[in-house]
C-alpha positions in Angstrom: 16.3 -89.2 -18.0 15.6 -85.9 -19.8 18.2 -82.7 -18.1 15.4 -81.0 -16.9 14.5 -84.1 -14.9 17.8 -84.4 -13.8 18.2 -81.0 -12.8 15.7 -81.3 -10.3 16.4 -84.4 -8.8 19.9 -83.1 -8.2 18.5 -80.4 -6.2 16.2 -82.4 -4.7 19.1 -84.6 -3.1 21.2 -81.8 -2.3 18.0 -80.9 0.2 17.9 -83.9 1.7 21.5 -84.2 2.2 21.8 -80.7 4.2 18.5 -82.1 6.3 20.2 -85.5 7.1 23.3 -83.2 8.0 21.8 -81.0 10.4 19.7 -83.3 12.1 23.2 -85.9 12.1 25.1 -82.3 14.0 21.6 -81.6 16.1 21.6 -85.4 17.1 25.5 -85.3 18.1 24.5 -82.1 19.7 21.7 -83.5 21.6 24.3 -86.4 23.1 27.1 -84.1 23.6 29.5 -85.4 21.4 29.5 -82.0 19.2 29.1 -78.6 19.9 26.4 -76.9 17.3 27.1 -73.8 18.3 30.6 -74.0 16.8 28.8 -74.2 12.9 26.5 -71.3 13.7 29.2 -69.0 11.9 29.3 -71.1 8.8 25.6 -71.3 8.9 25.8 -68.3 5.8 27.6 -70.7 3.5 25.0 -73.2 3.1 23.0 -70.5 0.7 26.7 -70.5 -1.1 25.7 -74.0 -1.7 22.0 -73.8 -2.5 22.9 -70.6 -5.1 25.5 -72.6 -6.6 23.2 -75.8 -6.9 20.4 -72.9 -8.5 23.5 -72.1 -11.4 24.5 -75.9 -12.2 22.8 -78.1 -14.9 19.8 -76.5 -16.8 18.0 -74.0 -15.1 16.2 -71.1 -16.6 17.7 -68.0 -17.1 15.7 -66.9 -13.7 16.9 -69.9 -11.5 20.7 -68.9 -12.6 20.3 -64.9 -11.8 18.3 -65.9 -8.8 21.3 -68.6 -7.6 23.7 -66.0 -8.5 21.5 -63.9 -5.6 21.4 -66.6 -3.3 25.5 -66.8 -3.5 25.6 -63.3 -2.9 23.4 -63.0 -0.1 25.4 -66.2 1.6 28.9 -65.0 1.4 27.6 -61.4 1.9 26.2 -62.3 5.0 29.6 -64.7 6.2 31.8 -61.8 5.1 29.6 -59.5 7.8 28.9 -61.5 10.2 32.6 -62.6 10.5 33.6 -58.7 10.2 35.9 -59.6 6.9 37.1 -56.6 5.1 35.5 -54.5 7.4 32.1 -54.6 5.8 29.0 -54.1 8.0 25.4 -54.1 7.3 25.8 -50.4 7.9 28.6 -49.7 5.1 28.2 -52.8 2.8 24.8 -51.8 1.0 25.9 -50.8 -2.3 27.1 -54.2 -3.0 23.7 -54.7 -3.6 23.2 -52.0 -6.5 26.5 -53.7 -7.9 25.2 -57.0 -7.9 22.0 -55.9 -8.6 23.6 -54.7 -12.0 25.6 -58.0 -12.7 22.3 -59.9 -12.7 20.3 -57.7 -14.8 23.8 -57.9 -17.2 24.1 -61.2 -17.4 20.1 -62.4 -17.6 20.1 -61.7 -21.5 23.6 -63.6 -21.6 21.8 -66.6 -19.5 18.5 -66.3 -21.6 20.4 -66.9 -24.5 22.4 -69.9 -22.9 19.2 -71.2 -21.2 16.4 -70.3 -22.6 13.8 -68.0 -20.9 11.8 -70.9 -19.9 14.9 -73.6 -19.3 16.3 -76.4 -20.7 19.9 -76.2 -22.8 18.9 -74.0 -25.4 19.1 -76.2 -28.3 15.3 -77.0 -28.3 15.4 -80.6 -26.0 
């Protein structure tokens, strides 16, 4: 199986996992065995998990800036939502300009490791 095949059956099963895992808590939920509720705190860490899945394997240089986004935005949104560090919507918004100039510095770097177009850069 080529990498680029690979790649996106790994993301593909990392879907369906976090679908069989919220309809397993909804289900328990549902019976009264587990309280949802108590996971709706955690609820930005899953686009942690999808930005990190975006990064891994071979993606194109966009997939990796745009995972590295998606990881941002997740624990962005835990760190307000859960009032760490004090950070609000309110005074938090220049995180954005910094990591808004992270990605644009390491694009070119991931280009170069990638490829613009994907793959792992040594022509496969």
């Amino acid at each position: 199986m080529n990498s680029e095949a690979s790649y996106h059956l790994r993301r593909q099963v990392l879907w369906g996992l976090v679908l069989v895992g919220l309809g397993v808590a909804f289900l328990l939920d549902q019976m009264d065995v587990f309280d949802v509720r108590a996971l709706w705190h955690y609820a930005p860490l899953l686009l942690v998990v999808v930005g990190i899945n975006q990064t891994i394997g071979y993606p194109s240089a966009r997939e990796f800036s745009n995972g590295l986004w998606t990881v941002f935005i997740g624990l962005w949104l835990f760190a307000v939502l859960e009032g760490l560090w004090g950070l609000t919507f309110r005074n938090s918004w220049p995180l954005f300009i910094i990591i808004s100039g992270i990605t644009m510095a390491i694009r070119p770097i991931a280009e170069r490791r990638f490829g613009a177009k994907g793959g792992n850069g040594h022509g496969k």
